[in-house]
C-alpha positions, 0 to 999 in steps of 0.5 A: 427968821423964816424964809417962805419960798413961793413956787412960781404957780405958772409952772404948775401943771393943773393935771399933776393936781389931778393925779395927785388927787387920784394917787392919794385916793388910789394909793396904787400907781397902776389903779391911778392910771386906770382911773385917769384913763392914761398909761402906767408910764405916763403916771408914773412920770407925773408922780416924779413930776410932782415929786419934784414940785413938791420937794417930797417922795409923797408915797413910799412902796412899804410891804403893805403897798403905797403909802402917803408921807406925812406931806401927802396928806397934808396936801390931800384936803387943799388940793382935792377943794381946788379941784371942786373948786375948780369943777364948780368954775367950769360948771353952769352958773344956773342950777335948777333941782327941777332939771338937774340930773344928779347923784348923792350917798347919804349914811345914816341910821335905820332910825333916822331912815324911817324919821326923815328920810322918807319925808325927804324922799318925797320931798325929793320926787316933788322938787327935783325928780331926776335927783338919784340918792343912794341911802347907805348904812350908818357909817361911824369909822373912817366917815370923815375920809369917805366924806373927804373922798366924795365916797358919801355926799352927806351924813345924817348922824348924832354928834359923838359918831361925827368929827367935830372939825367937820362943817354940821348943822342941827336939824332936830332933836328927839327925845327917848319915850319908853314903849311895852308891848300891850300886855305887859305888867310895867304900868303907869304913865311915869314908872318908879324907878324899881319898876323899870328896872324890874324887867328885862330891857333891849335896846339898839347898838349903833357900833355893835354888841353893846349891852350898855347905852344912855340909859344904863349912864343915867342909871349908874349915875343913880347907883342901879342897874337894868338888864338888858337882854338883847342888844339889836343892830336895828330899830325895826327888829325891836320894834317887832320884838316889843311889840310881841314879847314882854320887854321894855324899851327906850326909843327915840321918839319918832320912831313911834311915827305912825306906830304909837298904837301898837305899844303903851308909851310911858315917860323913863324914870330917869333924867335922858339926854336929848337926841341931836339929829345932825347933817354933816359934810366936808369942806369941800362939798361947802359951797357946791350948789347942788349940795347946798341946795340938799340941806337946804331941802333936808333942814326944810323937812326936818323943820316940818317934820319937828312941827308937826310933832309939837303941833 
């Protein structure tokens, strides 16, 4: 039979949870007491504090500089939601976009940049004019500890570059089109299969250098292959590649938003997953009025955006 042992939470120090928090995102004493904007001393007595509250040393010096035990970041998540927690209790019960004055990263894609993000952006002037949103690169590694840190407010992505734990939402799904330049031999508006393979391909690597994506799955799965010439970090380098060399592509298909005239457009031979176009977060930026409020606009746009495609 196990015994719990309940610390008695009237002696718990509110602020000792704030240097935890900074020490864990820090790992460094010193970059700690700069960002609490107190003293090195002072914090350093705070860590033996909390050592103390907790029963564990928290962080070990090792020659690669402070890390945190296995307790400390069992503690990271949970403290940092109490201090959002807490900052959404001290903070105005009212939030108005039309006034509020804000700041949020999102990563995401150049693909999905140009899908919805610029819908978004106009969205964004109209609803809440004084919002400042930095739109930063795809990030796929080390994304859940960003979004834990408040590093990134919001990731845009596919499920296979999100963890699963994380709290999502689906804001649309696309589809792969296959798109030629003008000129090029490939015809018919449902290629054979022999024909498509017949010519080089590009595509776009999300994590760099691969010569391989769904399609070349698909294609294994029928026993062929394709070559695939290039392997482009961006879908607007493509897209300027095909438009003016002889190769074929497979692209999601609002990309082709508004660029559907610059390309033939054809239906892939093979059987393509759909592409599932996700917002994801931390659970500590859940209940955020603000947060909130952006997916809700962002699911808002999405929802447009897909109806205007079926319309």
């Amino acid at each position: 039979m196990s015994i719990i042992v309940m610390a008695d939470i009237r002696k718990v120090d509110f602020s000792l949870l704030v240097a935890f928090d900074a020490l864990f995102d820090e790992l460094s004493v010193s970059r700690a007491a700069e960002r609490l904007a107190l003293t090195q001393p002072t914090v350093s007595g705070m860590l033996n504090r909390l050592r103390d509250l907790f029963g564990d040393p928290l962080f070990v010096r090792t020659q690669r500089g402070m890390l945190p035990t296995p307790r400390a970041e069992a503690l990271a998540v949970p403290v940092k939601s109490l201090l959002e927690d807490a900052k959404e209790l001290l903070a105005p019960v009212i939030f108005d976009p039309a006034t509020a004055d804000m700041t949020f990263s999102i990563t995401v894609n150049d693909y999905i940049q140009y899908a919805l993000v610029i819908p978004l952006i106009e969205a964004l002037r109209k609803e809440a004019p004084k919002f400042r949103v930095a739109i930063l690169p795809l990030i796929i590694a080390g994304l859940t500890t960003k979004l834990m840190r408040g590093e990134v407010d919001l990731a845009i992505t596919i499920p296979q570059f999100a963890d699963p734990e994380l709290p999502s939402t689906l804001l649309y799904r696309d589809r792969y089109v296959g798109i030629v330049r003008k000129q090029h031999p490939l015809k018919g508006q449902r290629p054979s299969l022999q024909e498509f393979c017949r010519h080089d391909h590009l595509l776009v690597s999300p994590t760099g250098g691969s010569f391989a994506g769904p399609a070349d799955e698909a294609l294994s799965r029928l026993g062929v292959t394709r070559n695939v010439a290039f392997s482009l970090p961006s879908f607007h380098v493509l897209l300027d590649v095909v438009r003016t060399v002889d190769f074929v592509a497979l692209v999601p298909e609002h990309m082709l938003r508004g660029r559907k005239r610059d390309f033939r457009t054809f239906e892939p031979p093979i059987a393509m997953p759909s592409i599932d176009v996700i917002a994801c977060w931390h659970t500590r930026a859940s209940r955020h009025p603000a947060q909130r409020w952006l997916r809700e606009l962002l699911a808002t746009v999405a929802s447009r955006m897909a109806s205007a495609r079926e319309g």
